[in-house]
PDB file of N, H, CA, C and O in Angstrom:
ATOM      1  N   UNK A   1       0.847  -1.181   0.000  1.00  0.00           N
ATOM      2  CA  UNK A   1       0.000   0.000   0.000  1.00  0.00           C
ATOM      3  C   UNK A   1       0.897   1.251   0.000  1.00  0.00           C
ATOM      4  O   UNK A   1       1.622   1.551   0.949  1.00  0.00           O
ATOM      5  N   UNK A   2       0.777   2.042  -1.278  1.00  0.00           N
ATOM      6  H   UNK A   2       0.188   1.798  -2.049  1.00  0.00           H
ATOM      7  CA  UNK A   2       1.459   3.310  -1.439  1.00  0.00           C
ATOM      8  C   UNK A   2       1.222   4.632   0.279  1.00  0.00           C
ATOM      9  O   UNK A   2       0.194   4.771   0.941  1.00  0.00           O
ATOM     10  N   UNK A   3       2.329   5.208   0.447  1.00  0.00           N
ATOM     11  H   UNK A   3       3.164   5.096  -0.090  1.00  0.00           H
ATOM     12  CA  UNK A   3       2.122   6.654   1.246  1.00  0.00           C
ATOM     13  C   UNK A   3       1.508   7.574   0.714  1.00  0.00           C
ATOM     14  O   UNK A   3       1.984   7.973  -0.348  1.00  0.00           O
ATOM     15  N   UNK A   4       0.470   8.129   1.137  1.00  0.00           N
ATOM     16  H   UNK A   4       0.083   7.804   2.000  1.00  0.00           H
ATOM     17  CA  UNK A   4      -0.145   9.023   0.602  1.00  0.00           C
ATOM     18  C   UNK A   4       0.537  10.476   1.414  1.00  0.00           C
ATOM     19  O   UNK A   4       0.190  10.944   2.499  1.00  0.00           O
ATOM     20  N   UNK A   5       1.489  10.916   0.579  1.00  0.00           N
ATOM     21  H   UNK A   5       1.771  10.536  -0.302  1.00  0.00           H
ATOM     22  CA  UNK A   5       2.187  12.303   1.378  1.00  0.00           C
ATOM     23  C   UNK A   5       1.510  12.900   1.978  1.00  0.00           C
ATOM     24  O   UNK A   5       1.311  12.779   3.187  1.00  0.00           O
ATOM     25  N   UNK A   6       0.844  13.950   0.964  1.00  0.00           N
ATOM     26  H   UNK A   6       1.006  14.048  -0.018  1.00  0.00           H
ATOM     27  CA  UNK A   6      -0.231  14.735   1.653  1.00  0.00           C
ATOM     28  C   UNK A   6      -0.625  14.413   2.819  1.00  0.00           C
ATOM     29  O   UNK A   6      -0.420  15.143   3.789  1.00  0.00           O
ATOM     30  N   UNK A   7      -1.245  13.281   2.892  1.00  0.00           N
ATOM     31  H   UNK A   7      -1.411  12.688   2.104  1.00  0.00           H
ATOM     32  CA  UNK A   7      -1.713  12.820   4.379  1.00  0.00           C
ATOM     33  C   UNK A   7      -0.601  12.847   5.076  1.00  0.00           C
ATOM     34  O   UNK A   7      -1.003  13.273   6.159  1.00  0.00           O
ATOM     35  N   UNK A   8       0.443  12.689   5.171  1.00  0.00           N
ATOM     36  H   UNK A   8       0.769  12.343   4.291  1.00  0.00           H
ATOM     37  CA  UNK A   8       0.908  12.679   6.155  1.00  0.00           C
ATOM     38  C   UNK A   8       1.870  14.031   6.641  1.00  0.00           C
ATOM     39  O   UNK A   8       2.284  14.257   7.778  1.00  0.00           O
ATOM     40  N   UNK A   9       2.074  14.821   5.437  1.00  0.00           N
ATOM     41  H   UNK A   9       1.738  14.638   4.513  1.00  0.00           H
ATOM     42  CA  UNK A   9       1.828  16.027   5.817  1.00  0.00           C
ATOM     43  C   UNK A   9       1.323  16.817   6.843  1.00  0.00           C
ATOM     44  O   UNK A   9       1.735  17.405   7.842  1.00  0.00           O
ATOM     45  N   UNK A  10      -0.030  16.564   6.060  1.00  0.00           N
ATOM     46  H   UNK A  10      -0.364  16.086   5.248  1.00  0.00           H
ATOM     47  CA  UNK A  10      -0.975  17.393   7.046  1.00  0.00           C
ATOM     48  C   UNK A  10      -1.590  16.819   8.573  1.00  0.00           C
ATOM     49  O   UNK A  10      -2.137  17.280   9.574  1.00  0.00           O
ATOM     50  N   UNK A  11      -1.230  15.823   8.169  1.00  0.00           N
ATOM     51  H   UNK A  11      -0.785  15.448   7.355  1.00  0.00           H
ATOM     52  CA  UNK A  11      -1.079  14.990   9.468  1.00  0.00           C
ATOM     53  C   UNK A  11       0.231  15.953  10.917  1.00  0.00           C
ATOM     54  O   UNK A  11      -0.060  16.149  12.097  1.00  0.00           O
ATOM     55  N   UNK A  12       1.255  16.250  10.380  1.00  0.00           N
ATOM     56  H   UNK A  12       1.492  16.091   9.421  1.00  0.00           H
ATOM     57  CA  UNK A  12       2.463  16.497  11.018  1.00  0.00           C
ATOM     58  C   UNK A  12       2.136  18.043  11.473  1.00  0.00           C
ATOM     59  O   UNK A  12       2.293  18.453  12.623  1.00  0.00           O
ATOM     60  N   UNK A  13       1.566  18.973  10.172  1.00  0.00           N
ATOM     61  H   UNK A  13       1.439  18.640   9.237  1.00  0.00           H
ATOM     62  CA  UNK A  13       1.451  20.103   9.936  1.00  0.00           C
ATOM     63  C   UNK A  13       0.446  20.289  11.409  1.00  0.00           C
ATOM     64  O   UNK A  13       0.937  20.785  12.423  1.00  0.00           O
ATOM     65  N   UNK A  14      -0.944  19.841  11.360  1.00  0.00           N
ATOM     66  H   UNK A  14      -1.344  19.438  10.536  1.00  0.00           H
ATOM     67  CA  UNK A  14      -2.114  20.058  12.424  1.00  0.00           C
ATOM     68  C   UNK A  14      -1.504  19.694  13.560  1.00  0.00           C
ATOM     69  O   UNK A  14      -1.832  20.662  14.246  1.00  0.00           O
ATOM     70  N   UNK A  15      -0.725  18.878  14.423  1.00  0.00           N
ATOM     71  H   UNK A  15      -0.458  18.092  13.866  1.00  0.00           H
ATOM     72  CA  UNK A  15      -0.083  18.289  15.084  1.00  0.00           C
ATOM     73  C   UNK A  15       1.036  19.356  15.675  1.00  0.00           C
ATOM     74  O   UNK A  15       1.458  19.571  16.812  1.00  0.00           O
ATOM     75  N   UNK A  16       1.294  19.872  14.499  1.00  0.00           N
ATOM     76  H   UNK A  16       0.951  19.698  13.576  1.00  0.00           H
ATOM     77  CA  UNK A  16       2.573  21.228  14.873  1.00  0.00           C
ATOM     78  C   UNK A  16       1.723  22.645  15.439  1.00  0.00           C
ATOM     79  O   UNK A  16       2.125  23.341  16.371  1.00  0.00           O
ATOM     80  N   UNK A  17       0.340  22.918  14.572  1.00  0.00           N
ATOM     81  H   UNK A  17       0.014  22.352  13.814  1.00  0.00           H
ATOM     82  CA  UNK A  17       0.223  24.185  15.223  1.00  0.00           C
ATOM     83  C   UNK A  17      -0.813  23.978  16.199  1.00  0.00           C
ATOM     84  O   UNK A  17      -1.017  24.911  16.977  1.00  0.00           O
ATOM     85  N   UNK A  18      -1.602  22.794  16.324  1.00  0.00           N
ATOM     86  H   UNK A  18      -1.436  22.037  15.692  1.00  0.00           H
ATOM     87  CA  UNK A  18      -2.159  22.444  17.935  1.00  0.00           C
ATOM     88  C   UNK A  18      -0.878  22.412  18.690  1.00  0.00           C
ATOM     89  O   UNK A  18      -1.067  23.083  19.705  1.00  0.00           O
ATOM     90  N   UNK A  19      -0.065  22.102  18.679  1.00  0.00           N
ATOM     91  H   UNK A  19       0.088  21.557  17.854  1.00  0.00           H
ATOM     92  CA  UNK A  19       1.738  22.276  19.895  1.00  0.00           C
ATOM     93  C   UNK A  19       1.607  23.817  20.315  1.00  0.00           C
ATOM     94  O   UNK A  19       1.582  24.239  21.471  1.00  0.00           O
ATOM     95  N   UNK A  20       1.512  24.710  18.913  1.00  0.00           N
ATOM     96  H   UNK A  20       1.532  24.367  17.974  1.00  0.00           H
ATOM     97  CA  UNK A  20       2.154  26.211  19.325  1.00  0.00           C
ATOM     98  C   UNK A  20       1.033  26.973  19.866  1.00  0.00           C
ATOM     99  O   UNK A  20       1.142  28.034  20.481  1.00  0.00           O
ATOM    100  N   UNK A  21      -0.177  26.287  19.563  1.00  0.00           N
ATOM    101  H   UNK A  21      -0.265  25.425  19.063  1.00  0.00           H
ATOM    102  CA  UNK A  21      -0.972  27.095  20.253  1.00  0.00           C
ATOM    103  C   UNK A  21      -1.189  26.938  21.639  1.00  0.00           C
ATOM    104  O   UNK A  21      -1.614  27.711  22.498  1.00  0.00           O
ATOM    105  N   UNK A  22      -0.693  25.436  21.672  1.00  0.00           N
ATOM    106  H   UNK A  22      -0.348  24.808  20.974  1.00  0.00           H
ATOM    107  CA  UNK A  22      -1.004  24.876  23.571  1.00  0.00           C
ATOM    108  C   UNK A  22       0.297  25.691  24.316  1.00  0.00           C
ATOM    109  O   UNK A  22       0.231  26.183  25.443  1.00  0.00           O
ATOM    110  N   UNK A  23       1.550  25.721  23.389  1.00  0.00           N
ATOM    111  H   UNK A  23       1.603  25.321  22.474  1.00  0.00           H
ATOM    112  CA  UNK A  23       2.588  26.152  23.996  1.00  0.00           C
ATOM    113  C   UNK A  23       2.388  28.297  24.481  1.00  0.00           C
ATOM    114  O   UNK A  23       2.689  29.032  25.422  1.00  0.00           O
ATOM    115  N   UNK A  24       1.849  28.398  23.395  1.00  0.00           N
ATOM    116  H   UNK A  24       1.604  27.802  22.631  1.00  0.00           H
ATOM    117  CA  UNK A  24       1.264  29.766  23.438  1.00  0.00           C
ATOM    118  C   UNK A  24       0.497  29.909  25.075  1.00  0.00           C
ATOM    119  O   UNK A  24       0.982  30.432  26.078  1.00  0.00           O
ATOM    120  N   UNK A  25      -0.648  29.343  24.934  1.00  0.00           N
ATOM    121  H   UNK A  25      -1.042  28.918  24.120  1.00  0.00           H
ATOM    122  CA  UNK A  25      -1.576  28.849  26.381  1.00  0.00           C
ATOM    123  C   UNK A  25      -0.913  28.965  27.460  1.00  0.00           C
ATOM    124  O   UNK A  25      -1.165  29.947  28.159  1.00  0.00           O
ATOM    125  N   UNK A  26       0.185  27.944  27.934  1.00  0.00           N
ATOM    126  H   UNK A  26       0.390  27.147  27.366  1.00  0.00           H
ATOM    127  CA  UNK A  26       0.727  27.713  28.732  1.00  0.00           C
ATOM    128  C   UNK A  26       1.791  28.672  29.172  1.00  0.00           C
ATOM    129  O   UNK A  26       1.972  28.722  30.388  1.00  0.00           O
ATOM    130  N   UNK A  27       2.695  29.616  28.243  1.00  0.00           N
ATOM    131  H   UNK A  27       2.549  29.575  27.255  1.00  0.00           H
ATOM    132  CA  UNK A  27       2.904  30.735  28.608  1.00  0.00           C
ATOM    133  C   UNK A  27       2.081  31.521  29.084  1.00  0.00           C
ATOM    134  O   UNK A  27       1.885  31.538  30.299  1.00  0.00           O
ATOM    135  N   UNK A  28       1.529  32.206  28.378  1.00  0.00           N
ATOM    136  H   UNK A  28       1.689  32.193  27.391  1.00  0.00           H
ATOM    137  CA  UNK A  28       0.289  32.908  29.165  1.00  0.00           C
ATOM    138  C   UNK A  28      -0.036  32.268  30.587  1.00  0.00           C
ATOM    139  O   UNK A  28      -0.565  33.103  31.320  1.00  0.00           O
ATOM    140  N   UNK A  29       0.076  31.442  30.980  1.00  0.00           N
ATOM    141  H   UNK A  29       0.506  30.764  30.384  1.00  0.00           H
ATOM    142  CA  UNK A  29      -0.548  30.871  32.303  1.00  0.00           C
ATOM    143  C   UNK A  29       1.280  30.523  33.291  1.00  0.00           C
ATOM    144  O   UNK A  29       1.579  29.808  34.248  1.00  0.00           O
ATOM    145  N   UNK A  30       1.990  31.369  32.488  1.00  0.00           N
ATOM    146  H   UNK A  30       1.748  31.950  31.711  1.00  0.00           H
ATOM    147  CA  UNK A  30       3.631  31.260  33.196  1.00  0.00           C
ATOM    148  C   UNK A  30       4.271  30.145  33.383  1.00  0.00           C
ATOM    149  O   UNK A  30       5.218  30.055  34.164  1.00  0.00           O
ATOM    150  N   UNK A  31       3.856  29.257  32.741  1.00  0.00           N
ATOM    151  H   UNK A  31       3.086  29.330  32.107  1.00  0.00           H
ATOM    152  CA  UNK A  31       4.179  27.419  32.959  1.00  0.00           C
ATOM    153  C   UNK A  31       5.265  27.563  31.686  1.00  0.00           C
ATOM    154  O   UNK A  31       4.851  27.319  30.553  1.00  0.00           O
ATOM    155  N   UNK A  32       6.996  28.061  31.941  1.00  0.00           N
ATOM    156  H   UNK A  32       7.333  28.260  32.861  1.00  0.00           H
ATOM    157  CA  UNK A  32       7.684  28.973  31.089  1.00  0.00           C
ATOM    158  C   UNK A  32       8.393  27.100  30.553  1.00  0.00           C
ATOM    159  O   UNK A  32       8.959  27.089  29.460  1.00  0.00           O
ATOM    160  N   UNK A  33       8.338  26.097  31.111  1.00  0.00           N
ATOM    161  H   UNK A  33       7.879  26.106  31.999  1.00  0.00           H
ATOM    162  CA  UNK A  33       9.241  24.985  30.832  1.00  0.00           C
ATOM    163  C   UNK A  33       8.543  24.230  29.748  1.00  0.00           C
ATOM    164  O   UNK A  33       9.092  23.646  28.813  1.00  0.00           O
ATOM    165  N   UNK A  34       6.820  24.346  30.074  1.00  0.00           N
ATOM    166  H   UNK A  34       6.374  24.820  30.833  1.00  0.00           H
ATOM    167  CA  UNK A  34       6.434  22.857  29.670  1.00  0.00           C
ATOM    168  C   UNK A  34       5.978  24.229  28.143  1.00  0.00           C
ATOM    169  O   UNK A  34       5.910  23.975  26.940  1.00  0.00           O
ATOM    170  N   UNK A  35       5.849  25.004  28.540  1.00  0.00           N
ATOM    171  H   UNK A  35       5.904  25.210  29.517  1.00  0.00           H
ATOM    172  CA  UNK A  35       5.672  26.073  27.202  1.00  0.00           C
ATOM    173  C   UNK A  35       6.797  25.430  26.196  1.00  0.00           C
ATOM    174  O   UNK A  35       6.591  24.654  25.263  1.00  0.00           O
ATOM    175  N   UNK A  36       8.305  26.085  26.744  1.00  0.00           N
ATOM    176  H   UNK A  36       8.472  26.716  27.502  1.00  0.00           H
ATOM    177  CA  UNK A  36       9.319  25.823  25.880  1.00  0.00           C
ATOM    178  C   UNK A  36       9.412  24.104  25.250  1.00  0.00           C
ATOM    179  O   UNK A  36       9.875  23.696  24.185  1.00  0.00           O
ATOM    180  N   UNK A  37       9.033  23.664  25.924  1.00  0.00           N
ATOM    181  H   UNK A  37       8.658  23.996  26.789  1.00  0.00           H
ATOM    182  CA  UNK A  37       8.913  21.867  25.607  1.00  0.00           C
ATOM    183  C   UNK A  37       7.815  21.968  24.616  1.00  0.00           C
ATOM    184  O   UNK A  37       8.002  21.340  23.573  1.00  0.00           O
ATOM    185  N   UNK A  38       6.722  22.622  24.729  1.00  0.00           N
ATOM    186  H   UNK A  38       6.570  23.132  25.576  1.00  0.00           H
ATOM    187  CA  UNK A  38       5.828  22.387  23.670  1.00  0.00           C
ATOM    188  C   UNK A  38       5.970  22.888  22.484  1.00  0.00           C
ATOM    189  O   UNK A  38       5.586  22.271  21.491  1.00  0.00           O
ATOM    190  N   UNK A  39       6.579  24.151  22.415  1.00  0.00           N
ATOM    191  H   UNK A  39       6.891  24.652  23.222  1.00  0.00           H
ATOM    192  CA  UNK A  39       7.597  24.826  21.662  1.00  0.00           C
ATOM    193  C   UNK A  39       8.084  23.918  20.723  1.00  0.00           C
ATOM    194  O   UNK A  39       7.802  23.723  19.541  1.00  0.00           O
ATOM    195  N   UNK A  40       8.757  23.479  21.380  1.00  0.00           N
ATOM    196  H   UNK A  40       8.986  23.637  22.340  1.00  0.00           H
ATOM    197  CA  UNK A  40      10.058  22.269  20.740  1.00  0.00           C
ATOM    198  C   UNK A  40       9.327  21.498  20.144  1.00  0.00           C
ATOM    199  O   UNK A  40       9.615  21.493  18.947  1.00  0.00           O
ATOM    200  N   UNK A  41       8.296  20.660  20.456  1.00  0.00           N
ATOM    201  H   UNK A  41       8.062  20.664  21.429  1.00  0.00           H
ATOM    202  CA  UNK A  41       7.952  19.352  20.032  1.00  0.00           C
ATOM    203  C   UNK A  41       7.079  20.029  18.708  1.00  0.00           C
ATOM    204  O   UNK A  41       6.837  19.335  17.720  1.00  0.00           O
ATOM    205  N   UNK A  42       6.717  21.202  18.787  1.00  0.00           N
ATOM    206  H   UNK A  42       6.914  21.766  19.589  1.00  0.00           H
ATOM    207  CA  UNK A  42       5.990  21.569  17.228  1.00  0.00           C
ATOM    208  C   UNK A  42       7.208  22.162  16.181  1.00  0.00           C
ATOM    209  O   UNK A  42       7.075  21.408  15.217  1.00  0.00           O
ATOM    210  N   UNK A  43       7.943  22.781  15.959  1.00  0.00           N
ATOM    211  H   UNK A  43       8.052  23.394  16.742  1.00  0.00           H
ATOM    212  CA  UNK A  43       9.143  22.607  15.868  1.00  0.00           C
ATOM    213  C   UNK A  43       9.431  21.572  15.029  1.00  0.00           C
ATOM    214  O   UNK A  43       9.296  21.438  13.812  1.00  0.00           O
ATOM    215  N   UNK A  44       9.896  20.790  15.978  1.00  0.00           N
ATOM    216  H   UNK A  44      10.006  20.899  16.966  1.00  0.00           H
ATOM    217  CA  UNK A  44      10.409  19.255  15.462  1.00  0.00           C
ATOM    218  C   UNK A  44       9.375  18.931  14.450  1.00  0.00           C
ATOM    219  O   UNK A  44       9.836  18.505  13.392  1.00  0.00           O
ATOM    220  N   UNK A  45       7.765  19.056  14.543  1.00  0.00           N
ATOM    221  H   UNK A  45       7.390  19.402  15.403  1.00  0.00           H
ATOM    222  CA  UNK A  45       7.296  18.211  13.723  1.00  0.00           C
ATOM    223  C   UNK A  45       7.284  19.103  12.707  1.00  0.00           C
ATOM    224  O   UNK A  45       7.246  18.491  11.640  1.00  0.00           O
ATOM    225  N   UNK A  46       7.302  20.469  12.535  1.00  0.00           N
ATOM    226  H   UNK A  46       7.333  20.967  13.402  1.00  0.00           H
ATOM    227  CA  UNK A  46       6.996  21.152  11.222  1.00  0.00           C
ATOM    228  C   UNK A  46       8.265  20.764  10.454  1.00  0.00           C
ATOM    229  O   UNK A  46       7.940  20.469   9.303  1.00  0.00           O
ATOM    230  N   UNK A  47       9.636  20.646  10.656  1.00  0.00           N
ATOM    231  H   UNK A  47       9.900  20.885  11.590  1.00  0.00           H
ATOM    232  CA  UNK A  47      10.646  20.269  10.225  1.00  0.00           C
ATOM    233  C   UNK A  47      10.461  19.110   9.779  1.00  0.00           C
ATOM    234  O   UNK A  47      11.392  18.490   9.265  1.00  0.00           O
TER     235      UNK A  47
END
């Protein structure tokens, strides 16, 4: 069964900016570590 890119793309892509927005959140609420960690892990997946 072929990869369908796209899918998995956008798979990685939605995955990355649900991260920056939770990481966004969690600043705002001064939680400055698990922010930067969430940071990171969207990051990683947009790459």
């Amino acid at each position: 069964m072929p990869i369908d890119i796209a899918q998995q793309v956008a798979y990685w892509r939605t995955g990355a900016i649900e991260d920056c927005v939770a990481a966004g959140d969690l600043l705002d609420k001064r939680h400055f570590r698990m922010a930067l960690f969430t940071a990171h892990l969207s990051i990683e997946k947009m790459l």
